[in-house]
C-alpha positions as CSV (number, residue, x, y, z in Angstrom):
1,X,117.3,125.8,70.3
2,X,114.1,124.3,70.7
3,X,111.1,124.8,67.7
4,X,108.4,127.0,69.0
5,X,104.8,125.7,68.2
6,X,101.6,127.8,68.7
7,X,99.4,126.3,72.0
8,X,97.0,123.7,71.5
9,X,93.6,125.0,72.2
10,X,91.0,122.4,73.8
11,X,87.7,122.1,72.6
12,X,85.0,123.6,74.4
13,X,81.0,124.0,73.6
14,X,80.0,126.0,71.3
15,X,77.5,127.5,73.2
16,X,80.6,128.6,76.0
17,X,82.8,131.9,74.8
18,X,86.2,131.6,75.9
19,X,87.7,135.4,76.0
20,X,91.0,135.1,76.5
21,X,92.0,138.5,76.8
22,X,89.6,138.0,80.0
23,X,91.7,134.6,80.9
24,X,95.7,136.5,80.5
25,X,94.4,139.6,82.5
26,X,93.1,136.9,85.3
27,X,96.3,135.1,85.0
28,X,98.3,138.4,85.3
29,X,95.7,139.5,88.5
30,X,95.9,135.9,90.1
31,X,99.7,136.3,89.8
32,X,100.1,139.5,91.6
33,X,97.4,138.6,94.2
34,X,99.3,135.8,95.2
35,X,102.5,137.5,95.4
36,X,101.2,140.3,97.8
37,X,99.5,137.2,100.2
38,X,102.5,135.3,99.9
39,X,104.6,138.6,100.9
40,X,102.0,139.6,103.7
41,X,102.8,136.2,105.5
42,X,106.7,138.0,106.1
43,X,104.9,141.1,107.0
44,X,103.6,139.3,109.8
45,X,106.6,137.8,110.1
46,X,108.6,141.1,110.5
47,X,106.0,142.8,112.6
48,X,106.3,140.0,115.3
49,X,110.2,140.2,115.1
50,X,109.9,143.8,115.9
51,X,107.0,143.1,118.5
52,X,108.8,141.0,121.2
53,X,112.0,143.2,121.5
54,X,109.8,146.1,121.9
55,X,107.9,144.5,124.5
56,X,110.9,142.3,126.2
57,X,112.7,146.1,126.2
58,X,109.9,147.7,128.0
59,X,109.7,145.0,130.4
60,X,113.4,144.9,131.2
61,X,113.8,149.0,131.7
62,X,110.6,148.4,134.0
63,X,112.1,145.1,135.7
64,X,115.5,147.7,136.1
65,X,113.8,150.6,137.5
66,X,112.7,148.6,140.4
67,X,108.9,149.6,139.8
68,X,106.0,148.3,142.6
69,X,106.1,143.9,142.5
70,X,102.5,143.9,142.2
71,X,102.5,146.6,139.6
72,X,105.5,144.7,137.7
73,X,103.9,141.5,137.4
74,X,100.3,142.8,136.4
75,X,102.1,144.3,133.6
76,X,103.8,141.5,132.7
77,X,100.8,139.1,133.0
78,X,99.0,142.2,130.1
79,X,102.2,142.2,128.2
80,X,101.5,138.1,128.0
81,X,97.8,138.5,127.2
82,X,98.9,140.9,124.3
83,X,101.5,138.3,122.7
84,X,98.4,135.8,122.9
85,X,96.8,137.9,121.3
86,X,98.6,138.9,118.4
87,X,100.0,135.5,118.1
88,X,96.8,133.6,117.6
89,X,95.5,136.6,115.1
90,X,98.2,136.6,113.3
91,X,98.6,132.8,112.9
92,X,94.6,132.3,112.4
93,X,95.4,135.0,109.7
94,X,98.3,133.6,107.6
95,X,96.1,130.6,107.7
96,X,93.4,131.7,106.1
97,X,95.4,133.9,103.6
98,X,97.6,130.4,102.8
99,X,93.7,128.9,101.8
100,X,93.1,131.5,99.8
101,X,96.7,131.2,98.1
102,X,95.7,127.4,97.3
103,X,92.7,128.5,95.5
104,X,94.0,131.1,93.4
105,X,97.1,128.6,92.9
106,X,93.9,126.2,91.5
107,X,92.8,128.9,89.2
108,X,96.5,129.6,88.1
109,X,96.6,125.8,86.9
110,X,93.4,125.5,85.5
111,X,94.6,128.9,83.2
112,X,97.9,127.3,82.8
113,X,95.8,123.9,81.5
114,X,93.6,125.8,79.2
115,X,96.7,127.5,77.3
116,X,98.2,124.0,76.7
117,X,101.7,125.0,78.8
118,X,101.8,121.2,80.6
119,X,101.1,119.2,77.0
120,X,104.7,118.9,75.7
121,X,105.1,120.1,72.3
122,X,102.4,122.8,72.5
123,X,105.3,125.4,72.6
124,X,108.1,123.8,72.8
125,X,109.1,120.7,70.6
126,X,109.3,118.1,72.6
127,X,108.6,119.5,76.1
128,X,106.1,120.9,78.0
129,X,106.6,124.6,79.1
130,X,105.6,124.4,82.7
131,X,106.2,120.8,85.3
132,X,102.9,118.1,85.6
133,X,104.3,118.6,89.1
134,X,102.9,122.1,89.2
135,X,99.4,120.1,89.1
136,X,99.9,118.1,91.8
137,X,97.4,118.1,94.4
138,X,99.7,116.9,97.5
139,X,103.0,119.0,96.3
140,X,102.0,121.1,93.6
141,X,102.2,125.0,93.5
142,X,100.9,126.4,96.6
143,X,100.6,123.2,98.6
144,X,104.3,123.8,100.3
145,X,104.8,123.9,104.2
146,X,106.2,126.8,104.6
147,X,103.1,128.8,105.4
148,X,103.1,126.7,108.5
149,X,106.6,127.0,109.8
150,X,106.3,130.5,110.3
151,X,103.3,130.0,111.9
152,X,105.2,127.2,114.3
153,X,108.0,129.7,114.8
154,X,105.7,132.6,116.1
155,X,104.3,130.4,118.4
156,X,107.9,128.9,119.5
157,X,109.1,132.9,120.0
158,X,106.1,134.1,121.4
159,X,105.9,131.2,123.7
160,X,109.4,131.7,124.7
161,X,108.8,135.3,125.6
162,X,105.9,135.1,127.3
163,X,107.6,132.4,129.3
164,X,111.2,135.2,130.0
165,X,108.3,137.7,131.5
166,X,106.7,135.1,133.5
167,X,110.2,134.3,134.7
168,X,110.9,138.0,135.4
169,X,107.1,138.8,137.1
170,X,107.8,136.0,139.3
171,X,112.0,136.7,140.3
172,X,110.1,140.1,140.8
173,X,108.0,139.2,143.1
174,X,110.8,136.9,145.6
């Protein structure tokens, strides 16, 4: 088992007070403000997935029920003007939130830096508690891709089902 050493403290000003009661209860509120932006991104997520079948449902009962061509394909046409919608809110939206992450993932680090958990031996002989890699600008925490698939893949379902009630306004209509 590895030695446990007490954290390396940097050297600051004197004329700068560093409370670090005030720095472990931002750590602990950075944390769980992360965690509910990163968990809002598969809200969005979840809403959407519900969303389109409620819609595509709605539009197939109508499509069935043999309703008015005219009146089936104005409908349609809303019902695509509503997925816009919602898709570029919530896409603008999980793009701002994703900034936001990446600046309280800066914060994080800069907390993480100050308590000495990247200089090996400051708690562990030997090693350093947390990854340099953690740090990194390009890959580090925060920085992943994700964010942006889900936005690609509520554009690629939205598209595709705003393309099926095209399809169906316009078999509607011949």
């Amino acid at each position: 088992m590895s030695e446990i050493r007490k954290p390396s403290r940097k050297k600051t000003s004197p004329d700068i007070h560093v409370d670090e009661k005030f720095l472990y209860e931002h750590l602990r509120d950075t944390r769980a403000e992360m965690s509910w932006r990163r968990e809002l991104e598969f809200r969005y997520m979840q809403f959407m997935l519900v969303f389109y079948p409620v819609i595509g449902t709605v539009m197939v009962a109508l499509y069935d029920a043999k309703v008015d061509a005219i009146a089936f394909s104005v409908t349609a046409i809303g019902a695509v003007v509503l997925i816009l919608y919602a898709t570029i809110v919530i896409t603008k939206r999980i793009g701002r939130e994703h900034k936001i992450y990446i600046e309280l993932s800066d914060q994080l680090v800069n907390v993480w830096t100050y308590f000495g958990l990247f200089e090996p031996g400051a708690y562990i002989k030997d090693k350093a508690f947390l990854s340099d890699g953690l740090k990194d600008e390009k890959t580090g925490i925060g920085r992943g891709l994700g964010f942006r698939r889900t936005q690609i893949l509520i554009w690629i379902t939205s598209s595709t089902v705003m393309a099926l009630l095209v399809i169906l306004a316009v078999t509607r209509i011949l």
